[in-house]
C-alpha positions in Angstrom: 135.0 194.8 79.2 137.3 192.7 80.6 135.0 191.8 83.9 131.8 191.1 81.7 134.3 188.7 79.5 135.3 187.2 83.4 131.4 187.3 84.5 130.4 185.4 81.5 133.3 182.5 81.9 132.4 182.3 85.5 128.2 182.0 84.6 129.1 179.5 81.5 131.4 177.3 84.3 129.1 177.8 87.0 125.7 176.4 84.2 128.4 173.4 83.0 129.1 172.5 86.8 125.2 172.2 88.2 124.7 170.7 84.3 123.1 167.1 85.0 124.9 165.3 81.7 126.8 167.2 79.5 127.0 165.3 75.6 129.8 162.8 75.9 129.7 162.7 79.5 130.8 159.9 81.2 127.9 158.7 83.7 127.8 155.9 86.2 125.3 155.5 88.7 126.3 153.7 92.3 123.7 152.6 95.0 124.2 153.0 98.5 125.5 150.5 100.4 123.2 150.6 103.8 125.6 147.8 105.3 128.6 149.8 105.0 127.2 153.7 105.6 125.5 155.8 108.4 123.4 157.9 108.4 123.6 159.6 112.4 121.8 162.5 114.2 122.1 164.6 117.6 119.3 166.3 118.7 119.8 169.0 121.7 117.6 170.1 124.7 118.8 172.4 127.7 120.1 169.3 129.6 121.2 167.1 127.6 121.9 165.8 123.4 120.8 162.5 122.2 122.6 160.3 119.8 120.5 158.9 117.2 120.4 157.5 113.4 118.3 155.5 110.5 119.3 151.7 110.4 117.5 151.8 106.6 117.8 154.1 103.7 118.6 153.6 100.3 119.0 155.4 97.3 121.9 156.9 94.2 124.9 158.9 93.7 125.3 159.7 90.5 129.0 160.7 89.2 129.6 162.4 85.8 133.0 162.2 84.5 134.6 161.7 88.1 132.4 164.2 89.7 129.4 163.7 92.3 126.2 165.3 90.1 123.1 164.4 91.3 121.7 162.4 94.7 118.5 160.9 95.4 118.2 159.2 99.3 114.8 157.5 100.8 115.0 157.1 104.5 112.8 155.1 106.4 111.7 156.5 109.4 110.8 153.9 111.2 114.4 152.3 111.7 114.8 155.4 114.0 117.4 154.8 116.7 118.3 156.4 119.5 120.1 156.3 123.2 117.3 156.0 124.8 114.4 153.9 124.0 111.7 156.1 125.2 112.6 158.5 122.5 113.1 156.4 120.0 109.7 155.7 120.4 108.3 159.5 121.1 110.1 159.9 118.0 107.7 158.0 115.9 104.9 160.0 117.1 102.9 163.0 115.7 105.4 165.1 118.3 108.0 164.2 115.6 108.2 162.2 112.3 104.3 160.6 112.6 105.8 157.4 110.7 102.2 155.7 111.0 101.0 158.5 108.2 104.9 159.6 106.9 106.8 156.4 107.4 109.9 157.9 104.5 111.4 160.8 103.9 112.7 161.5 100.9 115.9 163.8 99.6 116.1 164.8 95.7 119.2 167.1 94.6 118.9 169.4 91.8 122.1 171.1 91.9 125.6 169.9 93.0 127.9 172.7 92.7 132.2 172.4 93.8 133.1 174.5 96.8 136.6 174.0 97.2 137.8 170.5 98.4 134.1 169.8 98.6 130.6 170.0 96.8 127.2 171.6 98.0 124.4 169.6 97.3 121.4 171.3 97.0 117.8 169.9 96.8 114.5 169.1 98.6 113.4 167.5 101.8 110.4 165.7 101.8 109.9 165.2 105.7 107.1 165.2 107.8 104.7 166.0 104.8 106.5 168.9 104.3 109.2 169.5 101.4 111.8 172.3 102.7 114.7 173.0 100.3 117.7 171.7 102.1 121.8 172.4 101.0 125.2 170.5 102.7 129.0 170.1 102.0 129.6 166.5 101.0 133.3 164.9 100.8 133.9 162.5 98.2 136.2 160.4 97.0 136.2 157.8 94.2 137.2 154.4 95.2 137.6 150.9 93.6 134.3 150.7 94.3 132.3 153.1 93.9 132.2 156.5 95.4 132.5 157.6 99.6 130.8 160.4 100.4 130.6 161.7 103.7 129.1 165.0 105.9 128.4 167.1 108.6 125.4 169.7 109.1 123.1 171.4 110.9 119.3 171.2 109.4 116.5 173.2 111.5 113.5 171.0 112.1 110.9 173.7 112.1 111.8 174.2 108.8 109.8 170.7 108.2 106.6 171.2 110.5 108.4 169.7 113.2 107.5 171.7 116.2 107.3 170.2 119.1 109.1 171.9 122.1 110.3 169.7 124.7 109.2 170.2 128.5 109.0 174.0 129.4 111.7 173.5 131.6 113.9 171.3 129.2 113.0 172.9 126.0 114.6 171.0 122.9 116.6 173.1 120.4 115.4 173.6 116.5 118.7 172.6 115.1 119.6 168.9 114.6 123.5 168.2 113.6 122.9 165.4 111.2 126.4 163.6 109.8 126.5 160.5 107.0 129.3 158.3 105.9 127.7 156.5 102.6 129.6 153.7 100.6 128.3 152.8 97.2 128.6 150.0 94.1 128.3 150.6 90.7 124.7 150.3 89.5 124.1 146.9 87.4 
């Protein structure tokens, strides 16, 4: 008895955690701040990694009472960066993101759960045409000013209809590290 009372409270504060608004909630939506945040790749092949990022995207944090609870991010793709660029163009080609016919991609939580010092957003992808669930560890921390949130992860292209293999003796790896550092205002 005692562990169904335990697996009950755990459900019931697991439901109230991913809960979007909870009655009384105190909500505050914050925009990103492009000017002040990054949003940074590295890509791998067998000889060496590039460095690369998105000069644009935009999008909201939402915080309920103190706590990070929802995200929605729109990257446009053609503000590509990279080292080199060569690839910054290949990029922008159907080997890659085809930004002619997908020229945004577009992120959409629907849960944020606590893991720890951190929270696991969880949501969808659109990339490439293709929407692939996707879940990371963010930091935050509230500020005067909003909320920073920042993170580290590995997302696997395939996983997006992005297939293309490199030169068959420089093959390029599936995974992509993919870091962001996002400052935010309140919302008006």
């Amino acid at each position: 008895m005692r562990f169904l009372t335990h697996t009950c409270a755990a459900t019931l504060a697991l439901a109230l955690l991913a809960a979007p608004t909870l009655p009384g909630a105190e909500v505050q939506t914050y925009l990103i701040e492009t000017d002040a945040s990054s949003l940074n790749f590295v890509g791998h092949k067998a000889s060496r990694q590039h460095d690369g990022g998105f000069h644009q995207f935009s999008g909201t944090l939402v915080v309920t009472d103190g706590v990070l609870s929802s995200v929605d991010v729109e990257i446009d793709l053609n503000s590509i960066w990279t080292d080199t660029e060569r690839l910054t163009g290949h990029l922008k080609t159907p080997d890659f993101f085809n930004v002619e016919v997908h020229p945004t991609a577009h992120f959409v939580s629907d849960t944020v759960a606590a893991s720890g010092e951190q929270v696991v957003v969880s949501g969808t992808l659109d990339l490439h045409g293709v929407e692939s669930h996707l879940s990371f560890p963010v930091s935050t921390e509230m500020t005067a000013g909003g909320i920073h949130a920042a993170s580290q992860f590995t997302l696997m292209r395939f996983d997006w209809g992005i297939n293309y293999p490199g030169n068959p003796d420089d093959s390029i790896t599936p995974a992509v590290d993919v870091s962001f550092d996002v400052a935010t205002r309140p919302q008006e």
